[in-house]
C-alpha positions as CSV (number, residue, x, y, z in Angstrom):
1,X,0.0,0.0,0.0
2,X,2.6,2.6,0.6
3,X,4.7,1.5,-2.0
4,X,1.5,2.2,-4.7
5,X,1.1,5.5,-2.8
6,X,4.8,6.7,-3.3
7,X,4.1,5.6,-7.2
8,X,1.5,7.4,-7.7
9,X,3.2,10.5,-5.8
10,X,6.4,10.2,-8.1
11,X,4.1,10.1,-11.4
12,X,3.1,14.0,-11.8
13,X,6.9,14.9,-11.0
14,X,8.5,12.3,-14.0
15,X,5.4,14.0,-16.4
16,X,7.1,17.4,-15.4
17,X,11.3,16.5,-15.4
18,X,10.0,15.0,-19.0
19,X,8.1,18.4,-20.1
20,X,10.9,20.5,-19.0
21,X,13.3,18.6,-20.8
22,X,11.8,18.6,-23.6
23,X,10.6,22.3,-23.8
24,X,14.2,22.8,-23.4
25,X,15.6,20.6,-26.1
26,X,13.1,22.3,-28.5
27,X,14.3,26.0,-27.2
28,X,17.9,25.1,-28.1
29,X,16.9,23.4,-31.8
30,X,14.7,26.1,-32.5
31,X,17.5,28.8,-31.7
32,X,19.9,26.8,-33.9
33,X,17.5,26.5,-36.7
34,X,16.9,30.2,-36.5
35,X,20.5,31.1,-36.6
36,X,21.0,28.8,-40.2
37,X,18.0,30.5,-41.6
38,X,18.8,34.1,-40.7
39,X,22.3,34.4,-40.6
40,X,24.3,35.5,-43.5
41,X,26.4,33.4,-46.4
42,X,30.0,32.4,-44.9
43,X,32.6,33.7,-46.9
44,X,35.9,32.3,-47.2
45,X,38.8,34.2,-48.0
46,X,41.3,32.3,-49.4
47,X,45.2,33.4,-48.4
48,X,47.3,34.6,-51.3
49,X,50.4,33.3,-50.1
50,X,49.3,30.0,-50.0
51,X,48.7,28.4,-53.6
52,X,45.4,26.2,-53.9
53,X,46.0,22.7,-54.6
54,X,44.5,20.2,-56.3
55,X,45.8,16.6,-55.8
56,X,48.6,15.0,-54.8
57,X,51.6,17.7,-54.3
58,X,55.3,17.2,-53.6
59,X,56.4,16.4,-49.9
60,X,58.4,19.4,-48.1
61,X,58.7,21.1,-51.2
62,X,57.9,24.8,-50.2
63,X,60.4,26.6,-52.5
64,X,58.5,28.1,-55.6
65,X,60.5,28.2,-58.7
66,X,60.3,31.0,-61.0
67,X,59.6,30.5,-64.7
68,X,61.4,33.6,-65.8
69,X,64.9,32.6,-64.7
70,X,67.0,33.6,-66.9
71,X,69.0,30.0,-68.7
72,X,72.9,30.4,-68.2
73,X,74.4,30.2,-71.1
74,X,76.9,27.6,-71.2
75,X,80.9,28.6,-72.4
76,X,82.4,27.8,-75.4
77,X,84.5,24.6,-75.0
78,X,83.9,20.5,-75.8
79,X,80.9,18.7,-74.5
80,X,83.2,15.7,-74.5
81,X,81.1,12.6,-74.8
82,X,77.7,14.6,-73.2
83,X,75.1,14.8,-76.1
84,X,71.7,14.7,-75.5
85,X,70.6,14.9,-79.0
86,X,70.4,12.1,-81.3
87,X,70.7,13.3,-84.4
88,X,73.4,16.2,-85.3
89,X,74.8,18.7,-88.3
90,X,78.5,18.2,-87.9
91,X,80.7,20.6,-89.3
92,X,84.5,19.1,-89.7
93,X,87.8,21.2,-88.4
94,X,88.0,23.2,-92.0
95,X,84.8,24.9,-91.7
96,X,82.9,22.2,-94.3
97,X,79.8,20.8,-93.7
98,X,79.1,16.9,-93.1
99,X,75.8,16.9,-93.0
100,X,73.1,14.8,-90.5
101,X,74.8,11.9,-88.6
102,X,74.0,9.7,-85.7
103,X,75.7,11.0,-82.6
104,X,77.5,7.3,-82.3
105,X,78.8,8.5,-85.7
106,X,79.9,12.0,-84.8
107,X,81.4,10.4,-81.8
108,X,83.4,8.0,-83.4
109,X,84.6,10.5,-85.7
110,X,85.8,13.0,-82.7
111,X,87.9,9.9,-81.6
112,X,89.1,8.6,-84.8
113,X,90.8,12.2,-85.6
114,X,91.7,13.3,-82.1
115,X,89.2,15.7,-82.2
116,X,86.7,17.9,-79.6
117,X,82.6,18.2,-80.2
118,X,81.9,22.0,-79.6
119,X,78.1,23.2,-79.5
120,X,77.9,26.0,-81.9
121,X,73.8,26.5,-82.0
122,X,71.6,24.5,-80.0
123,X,68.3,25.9,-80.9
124,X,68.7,24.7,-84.9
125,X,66.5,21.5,-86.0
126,X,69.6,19.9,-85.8
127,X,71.6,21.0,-83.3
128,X,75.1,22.1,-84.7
129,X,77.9,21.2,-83.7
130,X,82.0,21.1,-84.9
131,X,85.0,19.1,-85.0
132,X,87.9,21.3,-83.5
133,X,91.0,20.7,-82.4
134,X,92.3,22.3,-79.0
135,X,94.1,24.9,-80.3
136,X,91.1,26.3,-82.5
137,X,89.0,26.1,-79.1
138,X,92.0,27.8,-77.2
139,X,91.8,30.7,-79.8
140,X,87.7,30.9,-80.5
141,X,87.9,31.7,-76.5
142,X,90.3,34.3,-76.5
143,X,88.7,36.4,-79.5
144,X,85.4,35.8,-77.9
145,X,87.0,37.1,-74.6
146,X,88.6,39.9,-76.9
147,X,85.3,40.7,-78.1
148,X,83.3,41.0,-74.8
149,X,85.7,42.7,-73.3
150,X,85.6,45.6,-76.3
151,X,82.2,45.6,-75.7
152,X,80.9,48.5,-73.2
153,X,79.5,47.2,-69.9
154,X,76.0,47.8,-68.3
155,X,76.5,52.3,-68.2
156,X,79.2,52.8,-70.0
157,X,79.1,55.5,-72.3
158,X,81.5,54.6,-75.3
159,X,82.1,57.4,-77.8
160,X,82.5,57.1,-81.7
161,X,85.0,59.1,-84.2
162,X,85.8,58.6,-87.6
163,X,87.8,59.8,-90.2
164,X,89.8,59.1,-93.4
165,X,93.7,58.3,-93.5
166,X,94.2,60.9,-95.2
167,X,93.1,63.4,-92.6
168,X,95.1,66.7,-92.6
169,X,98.0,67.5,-89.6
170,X,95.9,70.1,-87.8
171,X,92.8,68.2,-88.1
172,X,94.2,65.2,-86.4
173,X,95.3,67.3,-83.6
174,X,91.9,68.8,-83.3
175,X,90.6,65.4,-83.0
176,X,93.3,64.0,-80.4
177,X,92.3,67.0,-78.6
178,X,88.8,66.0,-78.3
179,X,89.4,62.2,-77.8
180,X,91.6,63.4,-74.9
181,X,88.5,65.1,-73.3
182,X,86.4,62.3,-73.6
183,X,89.0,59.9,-72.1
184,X,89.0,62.7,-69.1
185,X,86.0,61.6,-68.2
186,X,86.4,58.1,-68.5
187,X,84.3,57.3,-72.0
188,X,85.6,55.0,-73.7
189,X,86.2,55.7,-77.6
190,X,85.9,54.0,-80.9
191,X,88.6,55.1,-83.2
192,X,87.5,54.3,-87.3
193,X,90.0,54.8,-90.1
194,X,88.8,54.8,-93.4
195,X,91.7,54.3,-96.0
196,X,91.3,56.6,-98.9
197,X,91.6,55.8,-102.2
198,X,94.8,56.0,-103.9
199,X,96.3,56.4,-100.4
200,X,99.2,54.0,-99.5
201,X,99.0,55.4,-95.3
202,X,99.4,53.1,-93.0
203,X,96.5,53.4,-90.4
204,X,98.0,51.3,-87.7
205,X,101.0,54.4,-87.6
206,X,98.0,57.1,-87.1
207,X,96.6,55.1,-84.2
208,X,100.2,55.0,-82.9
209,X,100.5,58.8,-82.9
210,X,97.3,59.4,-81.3
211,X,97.9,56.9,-78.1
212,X,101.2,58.6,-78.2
213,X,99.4,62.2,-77.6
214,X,98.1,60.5,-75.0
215,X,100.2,58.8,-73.5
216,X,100.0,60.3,-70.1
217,X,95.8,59.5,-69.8
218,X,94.6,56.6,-72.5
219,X,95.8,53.2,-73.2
220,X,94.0,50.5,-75.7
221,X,90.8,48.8,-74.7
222,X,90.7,47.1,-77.9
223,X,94.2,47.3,-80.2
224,X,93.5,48.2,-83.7
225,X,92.2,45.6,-86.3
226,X,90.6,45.7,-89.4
227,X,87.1,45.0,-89.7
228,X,86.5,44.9,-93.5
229,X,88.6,46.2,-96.4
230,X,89.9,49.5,-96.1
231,X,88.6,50.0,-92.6
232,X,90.5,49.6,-89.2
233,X,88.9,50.5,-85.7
234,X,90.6,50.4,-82.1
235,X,89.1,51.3,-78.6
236,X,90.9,53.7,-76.1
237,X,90.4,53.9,-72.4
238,X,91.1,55.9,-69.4
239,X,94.2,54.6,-67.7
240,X,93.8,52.7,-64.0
241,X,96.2,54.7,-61.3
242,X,98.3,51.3,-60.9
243,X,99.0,51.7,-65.0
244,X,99.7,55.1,-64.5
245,X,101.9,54.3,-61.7
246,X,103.9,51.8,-63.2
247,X,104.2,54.1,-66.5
248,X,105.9,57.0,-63.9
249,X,108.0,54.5,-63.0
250,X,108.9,53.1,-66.0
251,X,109.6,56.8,-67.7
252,X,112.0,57.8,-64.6
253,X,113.9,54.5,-65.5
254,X,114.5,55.6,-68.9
255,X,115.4,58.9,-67.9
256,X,118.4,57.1,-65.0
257,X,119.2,55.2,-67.8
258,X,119.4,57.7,-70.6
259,X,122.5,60.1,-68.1
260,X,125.5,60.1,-70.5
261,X,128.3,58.6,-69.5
262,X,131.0,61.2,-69.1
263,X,128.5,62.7,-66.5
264,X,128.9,59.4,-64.3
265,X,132.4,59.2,-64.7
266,X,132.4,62.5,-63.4
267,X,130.5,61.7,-60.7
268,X,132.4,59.0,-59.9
269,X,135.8,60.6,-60.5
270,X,135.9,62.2,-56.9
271,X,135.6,59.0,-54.9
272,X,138.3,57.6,-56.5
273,X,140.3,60.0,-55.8
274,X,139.3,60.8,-52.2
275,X,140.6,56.7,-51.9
276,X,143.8,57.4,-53.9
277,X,144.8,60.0,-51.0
């Protein structure tokens, strides 16, 4: 009997812990539902620095390498036995043309004559490459050195003057005069000779006598040649101080050198003496 009376005692409090709990559960889905309905879209904002992949990337590979890098360009010399073309245009020691070969062919001919594979242009459909012995290597590298170092560097003003071999006295002075201005402030400048007709000067003696005007500031950058028929360049430049230097000292050698002798014995003719007594 008293167990049927506590029963019925604990009945109306369950119905209520049950209605609570669910008045509550509906509060906090109906707050939820609300917030998904009226909130606004999410927007993600993806990070620049971070590229957006798709798939399967490389592990620890965070450096990004640039398209634009400039290709070095490789020096002029034999590739030995490293060809990564098969098929070549070989060009023999004497400048003539072989034609299309197998790279095993081209290879066996380097060895058969002692020879070197040089790369001369890579970006022709065939590649083209030449037979040459070390000596022709050895001298293609110094005129190519020759060459860039005529060449004026990155802000470099270089200055141009031109005239015929035949040029009058006073109007080469004039122009020495103005070459030694420019080589004042460091330009450097391209000499041209043009050989006149009928003329039998010798340019190479007019470029002496203007680097002999100025001696004392401009030295050759690029000694005279000739570039075509009848014409002959050269290339002055300022002198460094340790040229200059070692030109003082070379001059007051020559001028030690150059006392006559009778002066020296002179010189000397006291001491003697002085030991005779």
């Amino acid at each position: 009997m008293t167990a049927f009376c506590l029963m019925k005692l604990l009945r109306p409090a369950t119905r209520n812990e049950n209605r609570f709990t669910r008045s509550l559960c509906g509060t906090i889905l109906a707050e939820t539902t609300q917030r998904r309905i009226f909130s606004g879209p999410s927007v993600v904002v993806p990070d620049s620095t971070k590229p957006t992949v798709f798939g399967p990337t490389k592990p620890f590979c965070t450096a990004v390498k640039s398209d634009t890098d400039p290709k070095r360009k490789a020096a002029f010399g034999s590739v030995g036995r490293r060809i990564p073309y098969r098929i070549l245009h070989v060009i023999n020691e004497n400048g003539e043309s072989l034609g299309n070969m197998h790279r095993a062919e081209a290879l066996k001919l380097m060895d058969q004559h002692n020879l070197k594979l040089v790369l001369l242009r890579e970006n022709a459909e065939p590649p083209v490459y030449r037979l040459m012995t070390g000596k022709q290597i050895h001298e293609e590298q110094l005129r190519r050195a020759e060459k860039k170092k005529a060449s004026p560097k990155t802000g470099q003003v270089q200055k141009e003057l031109s005239f015929s071999s035949t040029i009058a006295r006073n109007d080469l002075e004039t122009k020495t005069k103005q070459i030694g201005q420019w080589i004042e402030k460091k330009y450097h400048v391209k000499v041209t000779i043009r050989q006149a007709k009928d003329s039998t000067a010798d340019m190479f003696i007019v470029f002496d006598q203007i680097l002999k005007n100025l001696s004392e500031k401009a030295t050759y950058l690029s000694k005279p040649k000739a570039v075509r028929e009848g014409v002959s360049t050269c290339i002055l430049r300022h002198m460094s101080e340790k040229e200059l230097q070692a030109l003082h000292k070379l001059e007051k050698q020559k001028m030690e050198n150059s006392v006559p002798v009778a002066n020296r014995d002179e010189n000397e003719a006291p001491k003697s003496s002085e030991l005779n007594q």
